[in-house]
Structure formats: C-alpha cells, structure tokens
N, C-alpha and C positions, 0 to 999 in steps of 0.2 A: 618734587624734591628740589632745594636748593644748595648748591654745592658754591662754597669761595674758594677761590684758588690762589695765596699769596705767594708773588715772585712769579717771572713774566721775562726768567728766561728759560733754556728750552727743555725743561723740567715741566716748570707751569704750562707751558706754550701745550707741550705732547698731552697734558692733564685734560686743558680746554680743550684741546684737536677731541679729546676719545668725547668729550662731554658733547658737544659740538655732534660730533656724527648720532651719538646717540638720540640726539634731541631731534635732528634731523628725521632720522627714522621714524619717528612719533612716541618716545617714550617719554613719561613728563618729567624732563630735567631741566632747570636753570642752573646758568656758573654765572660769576661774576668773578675775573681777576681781576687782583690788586696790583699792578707795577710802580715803584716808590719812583722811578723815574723816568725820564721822556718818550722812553720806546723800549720794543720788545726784544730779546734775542740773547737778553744779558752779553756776557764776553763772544757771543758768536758775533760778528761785525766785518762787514766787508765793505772795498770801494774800488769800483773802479779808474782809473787814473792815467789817461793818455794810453788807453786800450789796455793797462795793467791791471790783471785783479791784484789787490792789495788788500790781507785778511790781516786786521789789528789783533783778532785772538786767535781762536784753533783753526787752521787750513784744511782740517779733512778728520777721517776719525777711522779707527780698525774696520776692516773688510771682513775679518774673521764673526767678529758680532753684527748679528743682522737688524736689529734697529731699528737703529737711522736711514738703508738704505731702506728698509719698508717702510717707514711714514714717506720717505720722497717720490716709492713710487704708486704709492697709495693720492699723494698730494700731484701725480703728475709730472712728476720729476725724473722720471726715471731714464729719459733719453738725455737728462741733465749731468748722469752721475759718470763721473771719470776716475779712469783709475793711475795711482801713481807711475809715475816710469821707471819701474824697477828693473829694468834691463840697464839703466845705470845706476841703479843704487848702489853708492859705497859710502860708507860712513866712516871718518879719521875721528883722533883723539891728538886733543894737543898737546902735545911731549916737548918741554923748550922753546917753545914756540918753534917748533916742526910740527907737521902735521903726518900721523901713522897712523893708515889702516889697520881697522879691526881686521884680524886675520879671517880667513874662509875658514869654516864650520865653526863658527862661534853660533851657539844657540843660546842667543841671550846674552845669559852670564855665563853659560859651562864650555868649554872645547870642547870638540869632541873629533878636529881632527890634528893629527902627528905632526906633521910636515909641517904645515901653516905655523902651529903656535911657537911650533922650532924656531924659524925662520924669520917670526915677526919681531918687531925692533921696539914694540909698546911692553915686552916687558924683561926683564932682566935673566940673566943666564939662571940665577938662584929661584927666582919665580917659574920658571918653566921648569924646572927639575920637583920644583913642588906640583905642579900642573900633573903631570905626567905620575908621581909618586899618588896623588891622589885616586887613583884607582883602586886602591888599596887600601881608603878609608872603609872602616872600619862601620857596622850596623850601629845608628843612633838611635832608643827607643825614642817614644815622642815623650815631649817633654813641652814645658811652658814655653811664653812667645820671647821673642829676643830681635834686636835689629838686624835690617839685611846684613849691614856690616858685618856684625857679628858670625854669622851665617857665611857669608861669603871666606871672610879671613879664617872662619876653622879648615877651610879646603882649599885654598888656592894662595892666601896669604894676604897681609897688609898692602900690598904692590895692585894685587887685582882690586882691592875695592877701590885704592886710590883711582887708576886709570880707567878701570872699567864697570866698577858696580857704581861708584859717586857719582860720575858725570851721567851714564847713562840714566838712572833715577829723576837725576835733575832734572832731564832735558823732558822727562815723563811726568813727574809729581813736583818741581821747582821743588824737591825736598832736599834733605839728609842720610844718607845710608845709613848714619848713627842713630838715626832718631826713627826710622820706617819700619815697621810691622813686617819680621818675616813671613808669619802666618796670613797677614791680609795681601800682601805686595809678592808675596813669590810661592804659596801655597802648594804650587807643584813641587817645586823643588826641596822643601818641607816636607812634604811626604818622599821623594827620592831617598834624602837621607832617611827618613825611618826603613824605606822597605831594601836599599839595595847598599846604603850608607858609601858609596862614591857617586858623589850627580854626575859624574863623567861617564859612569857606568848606566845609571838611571836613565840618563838622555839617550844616550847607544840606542837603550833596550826600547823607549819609547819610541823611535825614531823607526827599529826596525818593527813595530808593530803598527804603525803605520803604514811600512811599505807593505807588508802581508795580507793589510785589511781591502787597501787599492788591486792587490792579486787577487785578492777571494772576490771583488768585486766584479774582476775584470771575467774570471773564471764565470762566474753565477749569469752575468749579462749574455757571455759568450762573446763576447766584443773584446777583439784586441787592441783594442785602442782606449777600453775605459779604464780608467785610472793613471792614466797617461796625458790627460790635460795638463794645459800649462796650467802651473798653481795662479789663483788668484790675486792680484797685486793687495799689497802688506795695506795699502790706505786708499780709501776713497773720497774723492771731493766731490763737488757743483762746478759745472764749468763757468758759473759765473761768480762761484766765490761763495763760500754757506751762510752768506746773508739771503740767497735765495729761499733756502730751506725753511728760513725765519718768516719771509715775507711771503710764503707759499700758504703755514699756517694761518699767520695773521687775513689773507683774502678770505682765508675760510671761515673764519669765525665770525659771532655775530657783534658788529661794532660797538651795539649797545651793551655789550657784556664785560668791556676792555675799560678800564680806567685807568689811567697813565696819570705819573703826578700824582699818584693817590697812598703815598706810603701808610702804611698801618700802623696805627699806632697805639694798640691794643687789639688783644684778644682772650673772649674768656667764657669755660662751659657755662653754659644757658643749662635751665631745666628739659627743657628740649633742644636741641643742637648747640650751635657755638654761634655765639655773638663777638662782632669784628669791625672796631671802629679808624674810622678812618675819615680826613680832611673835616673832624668835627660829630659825624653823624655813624650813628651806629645800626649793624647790617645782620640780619641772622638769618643763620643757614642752618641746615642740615645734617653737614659734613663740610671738610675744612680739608685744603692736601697746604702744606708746609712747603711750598717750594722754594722759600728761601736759604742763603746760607746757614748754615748749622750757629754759629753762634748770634745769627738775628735769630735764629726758632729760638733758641732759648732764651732770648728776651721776651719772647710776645707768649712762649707758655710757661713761665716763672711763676702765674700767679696760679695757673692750671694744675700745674706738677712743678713743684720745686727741684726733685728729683730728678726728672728729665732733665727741665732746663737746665741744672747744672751739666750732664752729661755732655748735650748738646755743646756748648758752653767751652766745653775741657776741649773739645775734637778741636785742632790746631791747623790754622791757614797760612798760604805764603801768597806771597803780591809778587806780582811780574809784570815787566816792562817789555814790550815789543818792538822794534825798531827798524820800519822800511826803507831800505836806500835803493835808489833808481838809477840803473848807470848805461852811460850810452857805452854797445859792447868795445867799443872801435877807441874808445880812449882807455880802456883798462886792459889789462894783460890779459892772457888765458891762466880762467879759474882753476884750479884743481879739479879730479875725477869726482865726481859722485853728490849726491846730494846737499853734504856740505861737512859741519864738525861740531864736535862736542868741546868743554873745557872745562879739565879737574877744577875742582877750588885750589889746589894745590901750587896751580900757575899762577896765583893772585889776581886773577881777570875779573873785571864786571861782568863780561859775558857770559853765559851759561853756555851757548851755542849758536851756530849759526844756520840757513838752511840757504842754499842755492835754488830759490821759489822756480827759477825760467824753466829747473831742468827737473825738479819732483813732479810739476803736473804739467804737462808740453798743451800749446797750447792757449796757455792765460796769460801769456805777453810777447807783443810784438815781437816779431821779427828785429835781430840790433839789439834790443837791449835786456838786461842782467838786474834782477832784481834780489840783493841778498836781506835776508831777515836775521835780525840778531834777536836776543832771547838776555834781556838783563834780571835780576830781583832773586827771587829765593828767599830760602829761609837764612841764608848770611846776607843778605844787602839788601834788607827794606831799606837803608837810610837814603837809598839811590832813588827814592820815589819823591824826594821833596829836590831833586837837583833839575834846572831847567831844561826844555827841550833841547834846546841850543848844545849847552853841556854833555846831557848825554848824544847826541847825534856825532860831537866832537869827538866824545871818550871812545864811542863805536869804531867810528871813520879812525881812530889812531890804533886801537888793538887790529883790527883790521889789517890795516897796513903793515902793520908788526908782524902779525902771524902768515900772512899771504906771501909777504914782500913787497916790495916797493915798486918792482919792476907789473906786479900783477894790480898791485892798486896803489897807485900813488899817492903820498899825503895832499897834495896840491889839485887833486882831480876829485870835483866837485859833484856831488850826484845830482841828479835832473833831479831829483823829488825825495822829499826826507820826510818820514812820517812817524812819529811817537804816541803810543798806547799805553795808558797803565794800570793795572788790574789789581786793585786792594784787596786785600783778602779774600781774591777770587778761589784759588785750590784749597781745597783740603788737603790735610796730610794724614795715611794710616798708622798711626803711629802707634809704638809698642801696645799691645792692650785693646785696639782696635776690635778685635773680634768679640771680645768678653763686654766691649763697652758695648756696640751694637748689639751682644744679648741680652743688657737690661735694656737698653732704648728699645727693642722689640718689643719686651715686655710691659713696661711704662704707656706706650702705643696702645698696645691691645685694651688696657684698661682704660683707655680713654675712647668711649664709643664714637666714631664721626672724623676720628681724628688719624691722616695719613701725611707721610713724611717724603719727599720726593729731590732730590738733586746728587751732588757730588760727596756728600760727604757720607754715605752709605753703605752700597755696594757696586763701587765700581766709579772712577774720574772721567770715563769720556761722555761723547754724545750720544751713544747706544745705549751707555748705560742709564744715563737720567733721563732717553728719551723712553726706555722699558719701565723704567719704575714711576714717569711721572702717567704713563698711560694704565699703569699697572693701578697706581692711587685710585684714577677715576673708575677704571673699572667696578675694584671693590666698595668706594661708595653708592655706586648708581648700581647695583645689584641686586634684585630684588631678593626679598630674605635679611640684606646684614640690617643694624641696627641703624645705620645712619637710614638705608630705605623704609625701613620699619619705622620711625621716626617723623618721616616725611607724612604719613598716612595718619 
C-alpha cells in the first residue's frame, strides 16, 4: 500500500511517524510526504540563541491532552519534557495601560469565587453585581450556535467579554469572540447553561464533582494520599525548545520518503486511488491524508468534491507575528509577577499579549537574562504583516515600555537579541457554524475512499490535537479491511 501525505508540519509529521513505525514492523506500507517548503515542523520552530531557547511559534502545548507527550516519549523524549512553572503563574489584563490580575477562582471565563471578583479592579462595580446576580440565571434549552461573545455577555455582561472572554481567546485562537463558535470553542459551558442555566453554578457543581471522584479514589486505593497529588502543570514543553519534537520525528523516518520543495500542485481521484502531482510529475497512491491548511485542501480537492472544497474554503484563518526580545536582567527594572499579560483590542495595541519566556519554563535561559515574547496579528491586524522587522520590533519595544513603565523597561535600553516570526494564515478560526460544517466535511470524507484530513482546522488547534488526528488519518488508511487497504491488493 502507498499512502501520500501532504503538509509536513506536525500533522503530516505524526501521519509519517504512525506510517513509519508500521512499515518498520513489516507491514507493506509506503508514504511519501509532500512539504511545499524547505523543512519540516510547519509553525513549530525553535533556536537557540546565546544559551536561550527562542520558539518563533507554539512554546509548549496542554498537559491535560496526551498526545504529544506520547509520540515524544515514544520518540525518546520523554526525559526531555518539562513542565510550566506554575507555582508563579499569574496572568494580568491590560486596563489603561495598568496591568490587573485575573482574580483567584476564575475557571476560565466563569468566577466562581466571592471575595476575589469583589475585590478585583478588572471590572466595574456594575459588572460584578451582574457576576454575582448570575446565579440566578435562569435554564436555557439548547438551541442553535451563536458567538462566544454572545454567550458570555448574556451572563456576565459586555465588560467581561471586553476584558476577559476577547483577549483571552486571542491569545488562544488570534481570534474574535464576535466571530468564535460557542459550540466548538466553549462546548462545556454550552452545555452548563442548558443543564443548570448559571455557569457560575455549572462550574460550582463540576468542580465539586471532581473533588468527590479524587475521594472515592482515594477511599477504593485505601491510600490517603491518592488524590492529593500536586495537579499537573497547565503546559508542557522540550527543554530544548519543540523544534526537538520535530527533529525527533524527522530522524525517524525514512529520508527517501521526504520531499521538501515539492509543493503539490494537484490532486485528483484516480480509478484506483488518488493521483498527486507535483514539481512536474505525477505520483499515485493508495490513500492520500490532507495535512495541509484547510483552505490549501480545498484548492487541491476542488476538482475532486466541489462541495468540500468549498466548505474547506469558507473555514477562516488568522496570521500572527511573534516577537523575541533579549534583555540583560541587570539593565531592566523588575518585571511584574507571573507569566506575563494579555491586551483587549479595546486598548488599541498591536499586541495581543505578551509572555515572560525565563519564568513559564525555568531553565531555557541563562542565568541574567529575561527574555519577553510579544504576540502581534489576529483577525484585526493582518495589515501588520507587510510592516518591516525593524518597525515592528520598534512598535513592541514602545508598547512595552508604556505598559511596564519606564522605570521597568526603558525606551532607550536596547535588547541583546530581537527576533521576528510571521505566520500567514497559520490558525484556524471555529467560527459560528463550525460544527454543522465539520458534519458535512465528515460526510464529503467518507464518500471519498483513500481520502483523510488531518491539521488545525478540525477538531481541536493545538499540538495534541493535530498530533491525534494526523496519526489517527494513517491509522485508518493502512488498516487492513478499509478501502484505501483493500485497494492496495
């Protein structure tokens, strides 16, 4: 059986890995990936840099989905993986250019505890009496999709999405709360309001049935101690940055399977499998996994399924710019507590956020120096993708200084090392409809024998989750019984 696999980042990558081990073992599978450009790992990219790891895209990926940390410690990696230092994790929102802690028991989006949200200065006297009134919303049956926004301001008001549903979002999907899928993007809380119609009450309840399930455990073991582990830290990295993870797959597969440089430039069903042309010459396979972006799949199956590709097509992306500064500690002020900060669109900033890298993962820079990542682009400022490095490294270093102070970072204090990433319509967005549209693209799928769809714009934006579905693709073609294996014979 011959299997293609287009896109060759860590979609495709996990596709090859599964095809890879199989082949290994002696079952007769060929792959060939396509990657359109120079190397593998798509936005996953790291460098080290005068002993600083320095990641141009995602630093690390949820702890809670298991993944990614199993392909790294299937690849060996497993004395590689580090966890966040969430014993200082505090995350602020930019209010005025002040910087305000999200209060204690925030789950998410919902309070859930008194004091803190009393207390806290991120939202207004009016908003915390709706906070607090919200308990007393009322059972919603379920009903069609509608934006987080939406969702959020029927229970806590226009003040929470500003400060705390929009930027957070942001700094997770470079999205919109106007524009995001309550059903795809907050699904629990979706279901809260149908079953208990206050999510301040929903979360309560959730929360203590957790702590019940950790007693019954602790009971059944007979161990007083089970269920009393420390929780697991929120994110997981590579201590040398998740370029590792990339170049762990790539040792492992077989070189002659890889073509770099080799954008596709068609594809199209064959009477028996799918033929896939590319740098001129045309390739046929078997089975076929999609691992590129959602709106490159529906260009290369347009002529396959009109219908798809459209679907494909419609799913909507945002570009985001990264931005490393390196600073020696000893000429900059002391940072603020905790990981770093978010920022409304409200405050008219380029930035979306920033991350205080030295102190999320301890460890991945020297001793002295402070390394902060800013977070530019979204769905309001692609136009910040065609302004030069210089400019934006300028625009960073001045909001910076604004929002910090001047005494913590001065305009005239120069970073040891400035680095700019920019990612074109790297993320998906789930936007309203999201789920009803992935019910035809399942269905579209299924009718197409050979043919699997694997990345971000699916079921799920991180690395766990395109590294499950892109393993999940090779699975079910190299399976003996489906029709792409059936096919092969």
């Amino acid at each position: 059986m011959r299997i293609g696999i287009i896109g060759g980042g860590i979609a495709g990558l996990a596709a090859a890995y599964e095809l890879e081990k199989a082949r290994s073992a002696g079952e007769p599978v060929e792959y060939t990936l396509f990657e359109a450009g120079p190397r593998l790992g798509g936005s996953i990219a790291s460098e080290i840099v005068n002993g600083a790891v320095l990641e141009r895209g995602p630093d690390s990926f949820l702890t809670e989905k298991p993944a990614a940390a199993e392909l790294c410690r299937e690849l060996g990696l497993g004395g590689e993986l580090i966890p966040s230092n969430d014993a200082q994790r505090k995350t602020c929102i930019v209010v005025c250019n002040r910087l305000v802690p999200l209060p204690d028991g925030l789950m998410f989006l919902v309070p859930t505890r008194l004091v803190p949200t009393a207390l806290t200065r991120l939202f207004s006297l009016r908003t915390k009496i709706r906070m607090g009134l919200e308990l007393l919303h009322p059972l919603r049956p379920a009903q069609g999709d509608e934006p987080v926004a939406a969702l959020v301001e029927r229970h806590y008001g226009a003040e929470a999405v500003d400060r705390l549903a929009d930027p957070l979002l942001s700094g997770i999907y470079g999205g919109d709360a106007a524009e995001l899928s309550a059903q795809a993007v907050l699904p629990r809380l979706v279901e809260m309001e149908r079953k208990y119609g206050s999510l301040t009450r929903g979360m309560l309840a959730a929360h203590r049935q957790m702590r019940a399930s950790a007693r019954a455990a602790s009971q059944f073991t007979k161990n007083p101690h089970a269920g009393k582990r420390a929780p697991a830290a929120i994110f997981t990295s590579l201590r040398g940055g998740m370029q590792q993870m990339v170049d762990a797959i790539a040792a492992w597969l077989d070189p002659a399977s890889i073509r770099l440089n080799a954008p596709v430039s068609a594809l199209r069903k064959a009477d028996e499998g799918w033929q896939v042309e590319s740098g001129g010459k045309a390739h046929g396979f078997d089975g076929i996994v999609v691992a590129a972006q959602a709106w490159a799949a529906g260009v290369l199956l347009g002529e396959a399924d009109p219908d798809l590709a459209a679907d494909l097509a419609a799913i909507p992306y945002s570009s985001s710019i990264t931005v490393n500064l390196v600073y020696d500690e000893s000429r900059i002020g002391a940072l603020p507590e905790g990981f770093g900060f978010l920022v409304p669109a409200s405050e008219g900033r380029a930035m979306l956020a920033c991350t205080f890298v030295h102190r999320k993962f301890l460890g991945r820079t020297p001793p002295g120096k402070a390394v902060l990542r800013a977070f530019l682009g979204g769905m309001r400022n692609e136009a910040l993708l065609a302004e030069p490095d210089d400019a934006l490294i300028a625009r960073v270093r001045r909001e910076l200084s604004e929002i910090l102070g001047a005494r913590v970072l001065p305009a005239g204090v120069e970073p040891g090392h400035a680095q700019v990433s920019r990612w074109r319509r790297a993320m998906a967005q789930y936007a309203v409809g999201h789920k009803e549209r992935m019910a035809r693209i399942s269905a579209r799928v299924a009718a197409l024998p050979g043919l699997r769809l694997a990345g971000n714009a699916y079921d799920g934006i991180g690395i766990p989750d395109c590294v499950r579905l892109g393993r999940q693709a090779a699975r079910e073609l190299a399976a003996p019984g489906t029709k792409a294996a059936a096919s092969a014979r």
